[in-house]
N, CA, C and O atoms as a Tinker XYZ file with bonds, in Angstrom:
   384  protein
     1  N    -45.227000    8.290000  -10.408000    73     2
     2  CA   -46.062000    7.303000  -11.074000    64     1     3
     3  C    -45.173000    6.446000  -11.983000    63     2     4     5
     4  O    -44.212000    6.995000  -12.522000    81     3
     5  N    -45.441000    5.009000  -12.221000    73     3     6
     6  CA   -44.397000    4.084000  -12.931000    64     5     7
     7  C    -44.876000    4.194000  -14.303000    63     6     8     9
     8  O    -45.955000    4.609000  -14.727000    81     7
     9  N    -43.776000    3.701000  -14.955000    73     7    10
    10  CA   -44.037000    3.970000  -16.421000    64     9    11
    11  C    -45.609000    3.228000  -17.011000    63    10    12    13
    12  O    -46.432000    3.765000  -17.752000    81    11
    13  N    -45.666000    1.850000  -16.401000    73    11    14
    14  CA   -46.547000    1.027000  -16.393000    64    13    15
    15  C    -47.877000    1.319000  -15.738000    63    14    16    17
    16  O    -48.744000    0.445000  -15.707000    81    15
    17  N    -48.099000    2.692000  -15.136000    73    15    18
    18  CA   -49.191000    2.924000  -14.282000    64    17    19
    19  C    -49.963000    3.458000  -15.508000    63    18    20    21
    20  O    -51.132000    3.226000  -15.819000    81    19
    21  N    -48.965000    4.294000  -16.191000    73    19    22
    22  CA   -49.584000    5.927000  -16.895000    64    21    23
    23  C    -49.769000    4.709000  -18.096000    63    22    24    25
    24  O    -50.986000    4.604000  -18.250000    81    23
    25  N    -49.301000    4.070000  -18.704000    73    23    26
    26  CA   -49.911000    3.174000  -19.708000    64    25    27
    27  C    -50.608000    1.816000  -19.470000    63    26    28    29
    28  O    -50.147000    0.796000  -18.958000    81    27
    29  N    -52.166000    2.130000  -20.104000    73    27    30
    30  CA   -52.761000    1.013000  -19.163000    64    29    31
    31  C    -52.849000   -0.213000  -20.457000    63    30    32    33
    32  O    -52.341000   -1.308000  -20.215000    81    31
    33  N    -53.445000    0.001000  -21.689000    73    31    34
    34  CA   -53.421000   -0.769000  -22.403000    64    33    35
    35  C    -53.625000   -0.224000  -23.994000    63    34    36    37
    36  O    -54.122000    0.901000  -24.055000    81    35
    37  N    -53.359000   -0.769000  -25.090000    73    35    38
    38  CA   -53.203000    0.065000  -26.239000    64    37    39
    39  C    -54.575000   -0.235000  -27.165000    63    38    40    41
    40  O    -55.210000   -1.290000  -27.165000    81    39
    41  N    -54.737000    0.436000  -27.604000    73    39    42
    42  CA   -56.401000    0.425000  -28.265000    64    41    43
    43  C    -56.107000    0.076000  -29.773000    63    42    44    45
    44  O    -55.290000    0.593000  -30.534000    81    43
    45  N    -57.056000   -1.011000  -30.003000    73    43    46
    46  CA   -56.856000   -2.113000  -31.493000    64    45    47
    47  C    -58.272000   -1.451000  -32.157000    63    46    48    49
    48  O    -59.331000   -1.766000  -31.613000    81    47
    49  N    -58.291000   -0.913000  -32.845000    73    47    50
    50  CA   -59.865000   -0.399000  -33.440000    64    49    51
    51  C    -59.218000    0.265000  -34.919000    63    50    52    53
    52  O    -58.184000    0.925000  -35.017000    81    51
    53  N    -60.187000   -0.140000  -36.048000    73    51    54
    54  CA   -60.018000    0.352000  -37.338000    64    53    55
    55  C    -59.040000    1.387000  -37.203000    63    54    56    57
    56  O    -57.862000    1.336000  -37.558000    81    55
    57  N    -59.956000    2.816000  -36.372000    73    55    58
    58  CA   -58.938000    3.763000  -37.087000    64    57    59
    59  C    -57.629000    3.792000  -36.405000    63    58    60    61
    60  O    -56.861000    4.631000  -36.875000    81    59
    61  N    -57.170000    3.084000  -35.405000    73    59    62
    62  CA   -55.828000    3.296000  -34.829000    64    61    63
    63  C    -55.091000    2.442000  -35.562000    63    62    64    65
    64  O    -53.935000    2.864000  -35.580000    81    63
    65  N    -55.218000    1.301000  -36.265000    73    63    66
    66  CA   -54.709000    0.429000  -37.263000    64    65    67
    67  C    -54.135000    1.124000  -38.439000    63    66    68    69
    68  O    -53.177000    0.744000  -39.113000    81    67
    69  N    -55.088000    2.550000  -38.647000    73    67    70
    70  CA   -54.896000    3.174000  -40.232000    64    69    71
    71  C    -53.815000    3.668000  -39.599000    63    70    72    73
    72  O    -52.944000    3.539000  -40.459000    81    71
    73  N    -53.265000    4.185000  -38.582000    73    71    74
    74  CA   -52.531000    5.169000  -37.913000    64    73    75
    75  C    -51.141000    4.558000  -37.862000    63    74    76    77
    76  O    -50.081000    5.181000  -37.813000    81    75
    77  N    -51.350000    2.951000  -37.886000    73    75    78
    78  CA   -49.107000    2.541000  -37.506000    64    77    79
    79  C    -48.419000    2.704000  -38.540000    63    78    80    81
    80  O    -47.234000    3.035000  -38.514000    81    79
    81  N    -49.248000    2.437000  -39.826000    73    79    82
    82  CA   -48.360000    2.951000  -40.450000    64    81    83
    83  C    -47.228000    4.324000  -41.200000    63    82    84    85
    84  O    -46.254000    4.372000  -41.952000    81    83
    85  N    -48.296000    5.501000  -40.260000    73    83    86
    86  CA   -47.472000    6.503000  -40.363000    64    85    87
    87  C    -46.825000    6.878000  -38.961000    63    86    88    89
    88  O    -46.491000    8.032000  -38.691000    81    87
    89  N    -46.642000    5.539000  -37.875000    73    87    90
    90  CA   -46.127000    5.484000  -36.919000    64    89    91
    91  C    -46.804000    6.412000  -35.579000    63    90    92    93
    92  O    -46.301000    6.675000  -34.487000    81    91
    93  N    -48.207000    6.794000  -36.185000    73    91    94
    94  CA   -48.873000    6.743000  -35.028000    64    93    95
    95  C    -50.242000    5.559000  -34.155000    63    94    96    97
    96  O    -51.126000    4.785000  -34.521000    81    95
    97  N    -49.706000    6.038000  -32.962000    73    95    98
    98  CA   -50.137000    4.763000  -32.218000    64    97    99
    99  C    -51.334000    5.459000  -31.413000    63    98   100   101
   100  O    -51.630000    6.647000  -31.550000    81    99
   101  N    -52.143000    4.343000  -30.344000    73    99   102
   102  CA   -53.245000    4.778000  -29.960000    64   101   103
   103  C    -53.273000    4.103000  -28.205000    63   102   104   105
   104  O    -53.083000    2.891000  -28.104000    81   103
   105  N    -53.446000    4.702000  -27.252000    73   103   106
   106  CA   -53.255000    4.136000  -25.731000    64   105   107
   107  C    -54.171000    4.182000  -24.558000    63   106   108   109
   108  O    -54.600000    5.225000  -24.065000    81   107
   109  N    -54.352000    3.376000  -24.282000    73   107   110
   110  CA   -55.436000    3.851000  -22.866000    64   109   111
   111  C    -54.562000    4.557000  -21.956000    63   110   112   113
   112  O    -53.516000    3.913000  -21.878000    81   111
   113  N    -54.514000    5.810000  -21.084000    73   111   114
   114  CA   -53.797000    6.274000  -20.187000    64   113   115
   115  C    -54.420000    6.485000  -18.944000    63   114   116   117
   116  O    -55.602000    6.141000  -18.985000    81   115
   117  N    -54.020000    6.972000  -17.738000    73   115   118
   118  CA   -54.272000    6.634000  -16.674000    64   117   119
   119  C    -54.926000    8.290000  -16.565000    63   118   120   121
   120  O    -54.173000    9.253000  -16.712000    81   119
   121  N    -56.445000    8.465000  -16.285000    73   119   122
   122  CA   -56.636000    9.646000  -15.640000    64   121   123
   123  C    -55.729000   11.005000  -15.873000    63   122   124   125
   124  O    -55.677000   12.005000  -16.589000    81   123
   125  N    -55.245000   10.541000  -15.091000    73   123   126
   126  CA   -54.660000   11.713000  -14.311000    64   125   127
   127  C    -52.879000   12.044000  -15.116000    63   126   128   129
   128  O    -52.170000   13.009000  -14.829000    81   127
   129  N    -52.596000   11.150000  -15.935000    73   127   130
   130  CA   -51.379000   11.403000  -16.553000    64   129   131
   131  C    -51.617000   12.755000  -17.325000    63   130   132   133
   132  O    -52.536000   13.197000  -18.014000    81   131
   133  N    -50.356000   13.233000  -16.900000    73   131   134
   134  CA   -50.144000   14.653000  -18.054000    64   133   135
   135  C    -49.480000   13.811000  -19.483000    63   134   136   137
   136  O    -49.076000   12.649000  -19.439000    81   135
   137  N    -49.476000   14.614000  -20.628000    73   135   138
   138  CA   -48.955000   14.790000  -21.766000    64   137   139
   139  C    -47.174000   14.379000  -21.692000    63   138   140   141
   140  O    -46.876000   13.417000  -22.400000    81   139
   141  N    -46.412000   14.804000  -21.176000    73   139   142
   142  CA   -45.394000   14.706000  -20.459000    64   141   143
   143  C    -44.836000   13.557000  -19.707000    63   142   144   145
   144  O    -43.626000   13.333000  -19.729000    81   143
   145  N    -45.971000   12.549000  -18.800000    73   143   146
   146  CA   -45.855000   11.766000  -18.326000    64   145   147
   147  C    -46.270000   10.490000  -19.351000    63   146   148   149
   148  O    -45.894000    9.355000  -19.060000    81   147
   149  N    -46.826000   10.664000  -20.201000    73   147   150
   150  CA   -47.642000    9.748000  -21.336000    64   149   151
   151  C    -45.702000    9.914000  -22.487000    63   150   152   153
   152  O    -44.997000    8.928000  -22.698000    81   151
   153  N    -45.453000   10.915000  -22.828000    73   151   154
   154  CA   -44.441000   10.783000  -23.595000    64   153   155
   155  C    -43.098000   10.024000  -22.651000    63   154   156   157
   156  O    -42.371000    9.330000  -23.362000    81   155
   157  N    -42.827000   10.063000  -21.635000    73   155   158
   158  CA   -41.840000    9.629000  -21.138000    64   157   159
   159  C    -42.167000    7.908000  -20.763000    63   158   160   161
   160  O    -41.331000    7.005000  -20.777000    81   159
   161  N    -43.613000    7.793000  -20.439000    73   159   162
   162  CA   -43.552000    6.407000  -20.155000    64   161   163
   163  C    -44.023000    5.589000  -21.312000    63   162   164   165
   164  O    -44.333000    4.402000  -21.219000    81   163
   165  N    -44.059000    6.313000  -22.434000    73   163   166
   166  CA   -43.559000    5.594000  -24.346000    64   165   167
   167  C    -42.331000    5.308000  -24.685000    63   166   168   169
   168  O    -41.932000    4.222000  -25.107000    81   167
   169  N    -41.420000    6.727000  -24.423000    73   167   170
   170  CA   -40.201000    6.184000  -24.601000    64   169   171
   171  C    -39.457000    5.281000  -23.671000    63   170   172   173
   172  O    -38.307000    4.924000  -23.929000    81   171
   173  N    -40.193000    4.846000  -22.423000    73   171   174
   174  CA   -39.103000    4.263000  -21.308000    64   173   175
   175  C    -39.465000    2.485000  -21.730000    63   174   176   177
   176  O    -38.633000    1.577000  -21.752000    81   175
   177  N    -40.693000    2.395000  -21.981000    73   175   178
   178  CA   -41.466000    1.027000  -22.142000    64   177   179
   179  C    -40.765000    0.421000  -23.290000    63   178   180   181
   180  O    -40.315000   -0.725000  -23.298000    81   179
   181  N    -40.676000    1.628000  -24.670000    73   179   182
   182  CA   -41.167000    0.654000  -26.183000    64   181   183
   183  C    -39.515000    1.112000  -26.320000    63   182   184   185
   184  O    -38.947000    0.475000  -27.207000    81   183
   185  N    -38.723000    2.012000  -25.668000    73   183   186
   186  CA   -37.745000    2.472000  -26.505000    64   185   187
   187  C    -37.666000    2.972000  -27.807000    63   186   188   189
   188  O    -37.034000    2.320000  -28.638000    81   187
   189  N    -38.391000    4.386000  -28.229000    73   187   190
   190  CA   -38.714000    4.772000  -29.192000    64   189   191
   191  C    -38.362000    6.639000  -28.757000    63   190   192   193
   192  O    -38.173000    7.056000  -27.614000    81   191
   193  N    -38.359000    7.416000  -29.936000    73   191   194
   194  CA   -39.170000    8.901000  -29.768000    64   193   195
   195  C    -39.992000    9.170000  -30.910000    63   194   196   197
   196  O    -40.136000    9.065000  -32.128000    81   195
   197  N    -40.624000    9.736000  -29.395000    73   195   198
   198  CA   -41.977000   10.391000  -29.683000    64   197   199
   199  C    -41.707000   11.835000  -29.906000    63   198   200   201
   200  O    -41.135000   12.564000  -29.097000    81   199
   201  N    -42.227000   12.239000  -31.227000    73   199   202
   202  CA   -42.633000   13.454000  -31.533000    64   201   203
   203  C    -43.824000   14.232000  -30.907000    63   202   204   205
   204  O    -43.592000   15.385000  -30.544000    81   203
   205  N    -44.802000   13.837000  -30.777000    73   203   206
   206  CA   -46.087000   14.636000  -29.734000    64   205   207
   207  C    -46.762000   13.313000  -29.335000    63   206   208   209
   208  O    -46.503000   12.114000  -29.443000    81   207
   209  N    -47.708000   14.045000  -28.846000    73   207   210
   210  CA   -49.081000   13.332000  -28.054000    64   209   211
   211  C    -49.957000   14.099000  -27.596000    63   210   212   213
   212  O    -49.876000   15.024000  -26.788000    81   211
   213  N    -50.935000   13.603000  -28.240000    73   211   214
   214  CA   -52.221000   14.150000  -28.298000    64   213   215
   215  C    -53.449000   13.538000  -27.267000    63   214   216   217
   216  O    -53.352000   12.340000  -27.003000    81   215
   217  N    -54.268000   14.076000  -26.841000    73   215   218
   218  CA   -55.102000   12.918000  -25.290000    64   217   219
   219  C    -56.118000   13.618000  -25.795000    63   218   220   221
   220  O    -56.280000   14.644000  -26.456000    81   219
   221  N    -57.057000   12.388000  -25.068000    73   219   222
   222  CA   -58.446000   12.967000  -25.584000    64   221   223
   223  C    -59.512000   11.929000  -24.126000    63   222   224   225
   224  O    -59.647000   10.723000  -23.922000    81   223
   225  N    -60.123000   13.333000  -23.326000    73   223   226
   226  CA   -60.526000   12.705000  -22.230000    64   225   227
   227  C    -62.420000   12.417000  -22.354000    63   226   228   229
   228  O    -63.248000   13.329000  -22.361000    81   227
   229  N    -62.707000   11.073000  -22.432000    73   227   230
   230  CA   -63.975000   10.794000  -22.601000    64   229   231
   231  C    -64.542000   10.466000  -21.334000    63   230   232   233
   232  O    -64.034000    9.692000  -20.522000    81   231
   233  N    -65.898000   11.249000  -21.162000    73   231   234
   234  CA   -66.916000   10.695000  -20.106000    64   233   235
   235  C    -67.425000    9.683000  -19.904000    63   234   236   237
   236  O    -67.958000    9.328000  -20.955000    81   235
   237  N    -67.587000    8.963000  -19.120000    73   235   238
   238  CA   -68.601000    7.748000  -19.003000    64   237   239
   239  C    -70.206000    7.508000  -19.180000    63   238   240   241
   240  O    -70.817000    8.214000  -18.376000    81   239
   241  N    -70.915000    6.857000  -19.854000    73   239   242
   242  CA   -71.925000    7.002000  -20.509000    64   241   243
   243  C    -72.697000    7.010000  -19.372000    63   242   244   245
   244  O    -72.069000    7.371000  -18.377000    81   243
   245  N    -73.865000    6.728000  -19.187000    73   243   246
   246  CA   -75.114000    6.500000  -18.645000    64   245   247
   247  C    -75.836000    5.718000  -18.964000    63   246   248   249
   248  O    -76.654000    5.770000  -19.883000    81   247
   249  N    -75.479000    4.340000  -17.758000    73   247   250
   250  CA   -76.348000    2.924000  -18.176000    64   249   251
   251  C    -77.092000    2.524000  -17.176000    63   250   252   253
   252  O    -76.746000    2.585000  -15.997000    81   251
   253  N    -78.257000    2.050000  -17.628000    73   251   254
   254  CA   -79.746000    1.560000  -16.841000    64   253   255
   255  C    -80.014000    0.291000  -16.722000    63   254   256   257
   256  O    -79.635000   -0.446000  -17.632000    81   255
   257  N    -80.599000   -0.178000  -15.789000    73   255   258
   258  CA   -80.459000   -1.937000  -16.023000    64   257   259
   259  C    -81.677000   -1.477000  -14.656000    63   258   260   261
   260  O    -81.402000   -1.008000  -13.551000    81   259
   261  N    -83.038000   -1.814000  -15.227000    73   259   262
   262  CA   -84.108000   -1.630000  -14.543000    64   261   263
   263  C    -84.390000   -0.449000  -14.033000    63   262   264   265
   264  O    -84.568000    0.379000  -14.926000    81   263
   265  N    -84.517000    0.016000  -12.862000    73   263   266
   266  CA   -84.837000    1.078000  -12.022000    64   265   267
   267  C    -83.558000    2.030000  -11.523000    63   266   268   269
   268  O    -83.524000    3.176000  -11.074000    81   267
   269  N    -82.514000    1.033000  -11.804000    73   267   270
   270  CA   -80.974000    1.350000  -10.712000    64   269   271
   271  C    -80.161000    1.694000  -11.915000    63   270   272   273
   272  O    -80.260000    0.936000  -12.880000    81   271
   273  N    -79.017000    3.191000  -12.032000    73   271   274
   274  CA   -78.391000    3.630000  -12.542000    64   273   275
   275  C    -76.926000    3.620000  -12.563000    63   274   276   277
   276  O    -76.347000    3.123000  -11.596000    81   275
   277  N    -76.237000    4.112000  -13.555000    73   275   278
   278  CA   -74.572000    4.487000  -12.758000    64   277   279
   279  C    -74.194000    4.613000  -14.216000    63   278   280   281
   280  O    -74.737000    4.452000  -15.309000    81   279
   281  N    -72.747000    5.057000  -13.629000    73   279   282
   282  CA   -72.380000    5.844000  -15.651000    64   281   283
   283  C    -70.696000    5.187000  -15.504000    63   282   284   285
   284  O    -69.884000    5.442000  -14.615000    81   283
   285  N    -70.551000    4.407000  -16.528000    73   283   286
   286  CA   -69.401000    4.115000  -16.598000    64   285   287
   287  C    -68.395000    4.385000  -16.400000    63   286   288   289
   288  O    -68.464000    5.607000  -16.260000    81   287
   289  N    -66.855000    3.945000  -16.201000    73   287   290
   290  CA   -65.759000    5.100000  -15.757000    64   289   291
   291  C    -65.110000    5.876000  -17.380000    63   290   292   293
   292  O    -65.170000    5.617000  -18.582000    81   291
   293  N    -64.556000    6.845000  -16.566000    73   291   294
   294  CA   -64.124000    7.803000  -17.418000    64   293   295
   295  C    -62.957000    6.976000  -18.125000    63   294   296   297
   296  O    -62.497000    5.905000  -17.728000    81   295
   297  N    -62.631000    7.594000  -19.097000    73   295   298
   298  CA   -61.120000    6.773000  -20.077000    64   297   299
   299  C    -60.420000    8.179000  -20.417000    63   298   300   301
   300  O    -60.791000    9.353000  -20.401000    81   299
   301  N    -59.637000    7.732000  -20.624000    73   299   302
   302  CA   -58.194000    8.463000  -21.091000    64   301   303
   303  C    -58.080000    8.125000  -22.716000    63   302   304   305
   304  O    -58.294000    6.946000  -23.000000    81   303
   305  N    -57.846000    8.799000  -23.539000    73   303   306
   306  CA   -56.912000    7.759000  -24.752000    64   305   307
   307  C    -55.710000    8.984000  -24.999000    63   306   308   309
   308  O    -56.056000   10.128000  -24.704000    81   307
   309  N    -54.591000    8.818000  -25.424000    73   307   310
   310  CA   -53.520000    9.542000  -26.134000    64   309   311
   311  C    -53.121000    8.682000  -27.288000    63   310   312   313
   312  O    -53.014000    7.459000  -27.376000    81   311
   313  N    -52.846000   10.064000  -28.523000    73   311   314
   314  CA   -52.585000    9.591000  -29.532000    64   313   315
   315  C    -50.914000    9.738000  -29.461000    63   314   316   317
   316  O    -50.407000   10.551000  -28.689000    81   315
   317  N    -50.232000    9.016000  -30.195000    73   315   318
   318  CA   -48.989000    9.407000  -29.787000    64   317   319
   319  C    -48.166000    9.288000  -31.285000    63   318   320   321
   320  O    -48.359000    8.339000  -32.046000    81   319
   321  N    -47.286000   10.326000  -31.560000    73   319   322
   322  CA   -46.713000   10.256000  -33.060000    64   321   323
   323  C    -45.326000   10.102000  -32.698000    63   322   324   325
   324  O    -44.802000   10.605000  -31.704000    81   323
   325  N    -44.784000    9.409000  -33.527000    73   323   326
   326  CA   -43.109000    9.161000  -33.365000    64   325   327
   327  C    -42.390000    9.767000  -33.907000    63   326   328   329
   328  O    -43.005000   10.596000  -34.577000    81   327
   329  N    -41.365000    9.850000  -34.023000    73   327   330
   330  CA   -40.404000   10.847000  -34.880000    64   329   331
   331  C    -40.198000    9.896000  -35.803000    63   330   332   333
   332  O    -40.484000    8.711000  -35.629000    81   331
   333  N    -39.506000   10.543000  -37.210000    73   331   334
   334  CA   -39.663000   10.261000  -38.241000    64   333   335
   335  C    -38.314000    9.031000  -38.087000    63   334   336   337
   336  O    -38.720000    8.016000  -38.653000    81   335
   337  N    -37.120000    8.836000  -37.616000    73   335   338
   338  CA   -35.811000    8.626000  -37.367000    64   337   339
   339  C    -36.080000    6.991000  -36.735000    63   338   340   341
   340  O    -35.608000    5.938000  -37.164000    81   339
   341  N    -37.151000    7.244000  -35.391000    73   339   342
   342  CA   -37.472000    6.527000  -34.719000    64   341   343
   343  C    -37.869000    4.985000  -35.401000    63   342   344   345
   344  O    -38.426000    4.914000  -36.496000    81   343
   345  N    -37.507000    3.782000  -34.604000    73   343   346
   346  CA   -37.971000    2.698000  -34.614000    64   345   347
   347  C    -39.365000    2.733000  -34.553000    63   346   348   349
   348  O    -39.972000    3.601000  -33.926000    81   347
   349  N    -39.981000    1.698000  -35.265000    73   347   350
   350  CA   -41.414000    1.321000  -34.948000    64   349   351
   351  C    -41.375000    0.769000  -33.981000    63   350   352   353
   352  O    -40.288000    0.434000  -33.509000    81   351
   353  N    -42.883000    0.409000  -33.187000    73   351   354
   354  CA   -43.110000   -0.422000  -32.052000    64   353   355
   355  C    -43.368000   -1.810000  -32.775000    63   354   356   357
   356  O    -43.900000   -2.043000  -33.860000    81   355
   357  N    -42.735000   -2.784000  -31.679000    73   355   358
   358  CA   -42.496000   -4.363000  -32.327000    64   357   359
   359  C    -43.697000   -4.688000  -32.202000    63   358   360   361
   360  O    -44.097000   -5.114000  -33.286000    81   359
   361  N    -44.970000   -4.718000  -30.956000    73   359   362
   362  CA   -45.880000   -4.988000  -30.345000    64   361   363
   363  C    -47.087000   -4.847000  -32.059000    63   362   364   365
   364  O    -47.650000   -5.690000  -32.758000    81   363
   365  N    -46.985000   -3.208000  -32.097000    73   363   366
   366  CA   -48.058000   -3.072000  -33.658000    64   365   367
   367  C    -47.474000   -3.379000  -34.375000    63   366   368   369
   368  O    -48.377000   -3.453000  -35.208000    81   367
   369  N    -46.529000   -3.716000  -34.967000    73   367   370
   370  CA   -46.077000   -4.244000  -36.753000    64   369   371
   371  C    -46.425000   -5.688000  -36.716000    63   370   372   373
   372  O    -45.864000   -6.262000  -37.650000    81   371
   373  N    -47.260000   -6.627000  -35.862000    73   371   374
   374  CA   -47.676000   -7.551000  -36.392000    64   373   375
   375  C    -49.145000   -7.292000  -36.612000    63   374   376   377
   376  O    -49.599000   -8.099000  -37.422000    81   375
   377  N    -49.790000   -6.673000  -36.287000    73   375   378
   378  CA   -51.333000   -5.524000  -36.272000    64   377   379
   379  C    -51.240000   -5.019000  -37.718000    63   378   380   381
   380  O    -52.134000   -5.342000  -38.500000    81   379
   381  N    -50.192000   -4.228000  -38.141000    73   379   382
   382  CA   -50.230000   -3.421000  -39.124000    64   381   383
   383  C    -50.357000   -4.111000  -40.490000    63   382   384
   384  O    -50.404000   -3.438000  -41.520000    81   383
C-alpha cells in the first residue's frame, strides 16, 4: 500500500487544533491500515518521528431520506504523537 493510500486526509476540528501544539496531529486513514503502516506513511510523507499512534475506528451512521435507507461509510481516524526532538509538520503550523 503507498504512503498516500494509508493517508487520506487530515482532520481540522477544534479538538485536533488543541492537539499541534503539543505536536499531536489528527488523520483520516484508510480502513484497513495497521498502526505500523499509519506510522511509516507519517514519517515517509511529512519527514518527521513519530512517537505512537493511536486509531480510532467509527461506524457509519444510519440515514433516511423517505422510505429508502443506507448507513454511511465507515472512517478511520489516527491520532498521531511526535517525538519530542522531531520537527513540526509545516502543513499545521499555519492552523496552529
Amino acid at each position: 500500500m503507498n504512503a498516500y493510500d494509508v493517508i487520506k486526509k487530515p482532520v481540522t476540528s477544534e479538538k485536533s487544533y488543541a492537539g499541534i501544539r503539543m505536536k499531536k496531529y489528527v488523520f483520516l486513514v484508510d480502513v484497513n491500515a495497521t498502526k505500523t503502516d499509519i506510522k511509516k506513511a507519517v514519517e515517509e510523507i511529512f519527514k518527521v518521528k513519530v512517537a505512537s499512534v493511536n486509531t480510532v475506528n467509527i461506524k457509519g451512521k444510519l440515514k433516511r431520506q423517505g422510505r429508502t435507507q443506507g448507513y454511511t461509510p465507515d472512517i478511520k481516524k489516527a491520532y498521531v504523537q511526535l517525538k519530542a526532538e522531531s520537527k513540526a509538520i509545516e502543513f499545521f503550523e499555519s492552523l496552529g
